[in-house]
C-alpha positions as CSV (number, residue, x, y, z in Angstrom):
1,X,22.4,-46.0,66.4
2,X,24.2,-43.1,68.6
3,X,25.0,-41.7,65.7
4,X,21.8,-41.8,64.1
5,X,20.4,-40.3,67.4
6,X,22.9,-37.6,67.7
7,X,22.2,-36.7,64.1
8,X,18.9,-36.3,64.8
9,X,18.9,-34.1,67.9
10,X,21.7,-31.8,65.9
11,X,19.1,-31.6,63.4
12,X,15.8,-30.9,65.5
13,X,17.5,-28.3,67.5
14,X,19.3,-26.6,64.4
15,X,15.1,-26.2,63.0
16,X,13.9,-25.8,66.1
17,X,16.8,-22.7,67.4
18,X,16.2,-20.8,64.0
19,X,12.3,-20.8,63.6
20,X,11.3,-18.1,66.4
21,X,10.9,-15.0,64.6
22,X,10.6,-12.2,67.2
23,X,7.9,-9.6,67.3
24,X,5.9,-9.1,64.3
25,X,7.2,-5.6,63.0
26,X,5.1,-2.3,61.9
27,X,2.8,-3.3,58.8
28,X,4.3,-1.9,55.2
29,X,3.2,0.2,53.2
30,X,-0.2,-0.8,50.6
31,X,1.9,-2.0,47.2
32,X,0.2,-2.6,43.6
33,X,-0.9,-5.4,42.8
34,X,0.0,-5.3,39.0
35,X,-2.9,-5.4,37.4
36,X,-2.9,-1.1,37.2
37,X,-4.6,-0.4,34.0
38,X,-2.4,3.2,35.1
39,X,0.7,2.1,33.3
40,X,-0.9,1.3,30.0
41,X,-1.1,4.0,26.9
42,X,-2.2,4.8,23.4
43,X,-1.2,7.0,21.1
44,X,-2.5,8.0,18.0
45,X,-0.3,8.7,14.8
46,X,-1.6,9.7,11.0
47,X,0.8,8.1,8.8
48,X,2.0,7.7,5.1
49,X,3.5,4.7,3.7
50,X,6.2,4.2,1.2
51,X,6.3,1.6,-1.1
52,X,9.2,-1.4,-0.7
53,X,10.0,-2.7,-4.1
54,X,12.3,-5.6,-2.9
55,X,9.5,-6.3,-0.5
56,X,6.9,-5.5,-2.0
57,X,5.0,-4.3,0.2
58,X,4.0,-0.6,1.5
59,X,5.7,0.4,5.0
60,X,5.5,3.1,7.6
61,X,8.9,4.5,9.2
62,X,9.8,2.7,12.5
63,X,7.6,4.3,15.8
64,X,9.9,4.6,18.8
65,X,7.5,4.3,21.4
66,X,10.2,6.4,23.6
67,X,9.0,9.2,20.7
68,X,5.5,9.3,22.1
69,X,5.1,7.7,25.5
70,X,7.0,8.2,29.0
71,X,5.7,5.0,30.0
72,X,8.5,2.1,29.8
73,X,7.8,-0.8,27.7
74,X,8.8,-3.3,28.5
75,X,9.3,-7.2,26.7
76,X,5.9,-8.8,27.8
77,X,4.0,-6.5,27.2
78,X,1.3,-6.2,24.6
79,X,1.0,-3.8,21.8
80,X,-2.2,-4.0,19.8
81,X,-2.5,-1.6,16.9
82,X,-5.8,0.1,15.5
83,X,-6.9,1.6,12.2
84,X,-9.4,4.1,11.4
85,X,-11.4,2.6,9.3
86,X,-14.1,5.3,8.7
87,X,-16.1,7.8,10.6
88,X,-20.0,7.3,11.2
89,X,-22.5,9.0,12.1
90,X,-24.8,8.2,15.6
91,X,-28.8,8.7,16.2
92,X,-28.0,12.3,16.9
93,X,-26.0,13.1,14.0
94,X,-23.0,13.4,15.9
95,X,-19.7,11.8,14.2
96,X,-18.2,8.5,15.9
97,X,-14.7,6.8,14.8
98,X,-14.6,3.6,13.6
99,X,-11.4,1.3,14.6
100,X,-10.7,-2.0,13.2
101,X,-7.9,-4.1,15.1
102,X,-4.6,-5.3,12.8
103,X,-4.4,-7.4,11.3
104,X,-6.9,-6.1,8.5
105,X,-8.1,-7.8,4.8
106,X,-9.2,-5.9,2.3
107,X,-10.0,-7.6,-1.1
108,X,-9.3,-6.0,-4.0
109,X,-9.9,-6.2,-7.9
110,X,-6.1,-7.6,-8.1
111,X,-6.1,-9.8,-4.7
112,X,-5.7,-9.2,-1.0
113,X,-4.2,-7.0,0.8
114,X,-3.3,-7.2,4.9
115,X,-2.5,-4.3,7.3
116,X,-0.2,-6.0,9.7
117,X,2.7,-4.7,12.1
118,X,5.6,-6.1,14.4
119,X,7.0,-4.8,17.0
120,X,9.9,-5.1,20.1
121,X,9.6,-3.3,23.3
122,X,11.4,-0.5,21.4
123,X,9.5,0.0,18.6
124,X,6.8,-0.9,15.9
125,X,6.4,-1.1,12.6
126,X,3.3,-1.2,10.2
127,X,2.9,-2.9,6.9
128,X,1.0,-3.5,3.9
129,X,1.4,-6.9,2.4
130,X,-0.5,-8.3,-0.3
131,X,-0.7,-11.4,-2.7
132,X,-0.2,-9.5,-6.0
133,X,2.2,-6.5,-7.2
134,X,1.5,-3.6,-4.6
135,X,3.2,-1.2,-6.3
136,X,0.3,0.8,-7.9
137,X,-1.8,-0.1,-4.5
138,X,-4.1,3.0,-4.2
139,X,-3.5,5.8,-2.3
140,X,-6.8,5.3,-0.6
141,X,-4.8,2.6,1.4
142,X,-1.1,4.0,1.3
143,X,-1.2,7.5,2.4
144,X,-2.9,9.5,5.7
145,X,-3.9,6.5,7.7
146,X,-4.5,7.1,11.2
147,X,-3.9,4.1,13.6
148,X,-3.8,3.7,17.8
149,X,-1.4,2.1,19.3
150,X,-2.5,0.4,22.3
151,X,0.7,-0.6,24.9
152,X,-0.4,-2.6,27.8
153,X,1.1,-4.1,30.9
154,X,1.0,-8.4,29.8
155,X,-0.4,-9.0,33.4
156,X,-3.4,-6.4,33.2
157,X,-4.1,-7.7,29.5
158,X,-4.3,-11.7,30.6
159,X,-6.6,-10.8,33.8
160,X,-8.9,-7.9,32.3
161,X,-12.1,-8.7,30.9
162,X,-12.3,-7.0,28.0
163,X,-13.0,-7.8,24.0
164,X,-9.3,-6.7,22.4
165,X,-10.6,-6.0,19.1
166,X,-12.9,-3.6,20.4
167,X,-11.2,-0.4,20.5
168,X,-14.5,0.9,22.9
169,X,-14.1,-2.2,25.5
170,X,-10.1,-1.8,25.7
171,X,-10.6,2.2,26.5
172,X,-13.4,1.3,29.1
173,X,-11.1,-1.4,30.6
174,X,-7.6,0.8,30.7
175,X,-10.1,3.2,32.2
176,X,-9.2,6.2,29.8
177,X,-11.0,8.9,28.3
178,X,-10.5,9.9,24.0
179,X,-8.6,13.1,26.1
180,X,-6.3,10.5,27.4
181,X,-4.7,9.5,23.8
182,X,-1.6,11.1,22.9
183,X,-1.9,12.8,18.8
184,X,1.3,13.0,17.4
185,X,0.3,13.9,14.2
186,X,1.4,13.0,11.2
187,X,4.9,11.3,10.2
188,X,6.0,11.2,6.5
């Protein structure tokens, strides 16, 4: 039972010896709190594809996001790709872009066809797969295709409220202007 008691006491004044903490020091400076829509981008790209035959399917070189962004990507973070998929006309007659989210269907005479991509932090890469032979897959699908590619921060993706496949909501939510998307132009 001395033991026990001595054991205890160690114990209570170890806890109680190490828990006063001093003054409270100068308050830090204001950090982020991670949800900074400031550290997402989109860059736009007008792009040919060339056709894989041991694939088959219809492919766009690899984009290096390094190539068109300063902003590091980084593993969790979310890439969501765009195509234009025509230009309209508003009220006013003024022209207004048309974006569709990948993955994309069309359906065609021979079967269906998919715009889809993958992507690491490094790069992406956007494809044209299909249920038939894609080989004579019009050019109306296969060459100057313009898409966005949206990079965004995983913890300001899962707490904004916005509609992803809704390439008007994601720009109101990242808080940037059509000025704000890098054109690169186009890449054979």
């Amino acid at each position: 039972m001395k033991k026990l008691f001595s054991i205890l006491f160690m114990t209570t004044f170890l806890f109680t010896a190490c828990s006063s903490d001093g003054e409270r020091g100068p308050q830090g400076p204001p950090g982020q709190d991670g949800l900074d829509p400031a550290s997402a981008t989109i860059f736009e790209v007008n792009s040919d594809f060339f056709y894989d035959a041991e694939a088959n399917l219809w492919t766009t070189d690899f984009l290096t996001f390094a190539d068109f962004t300063d902003v590091e990507v980084l593993e969790t973070d979310v890439v969501l790709i765009y195509r234009l998929d025509a230009v309209g006309q508003l009220d006013d007659g003024s022209d207004v872009d048309e974006w569709s989210m990948l993955p994309q269907n069309f359906f065609t005479d021979e079967g269906t066809i998919q715009y889809v991509f993958n992507h690491t932090f490094v790069d992406t890469e956007i494809f044209i797969d299909g249920n038939y032979d894609l080989s004579g897959l019009s050019d109306d699908f296969t060459t100057g295709q313009i898409f966005r590619v949206a990079i965004i921060p995983a913890n300001f993706y899962e707490s904004a409220n916005f509609d992803s496949s809704n390439f008007g909501s994601l720009m109101k939510a990242l808080e940037l202007k059509e000025q704000d998307i890098k054109k690169a132009g186009s890449l054979k």
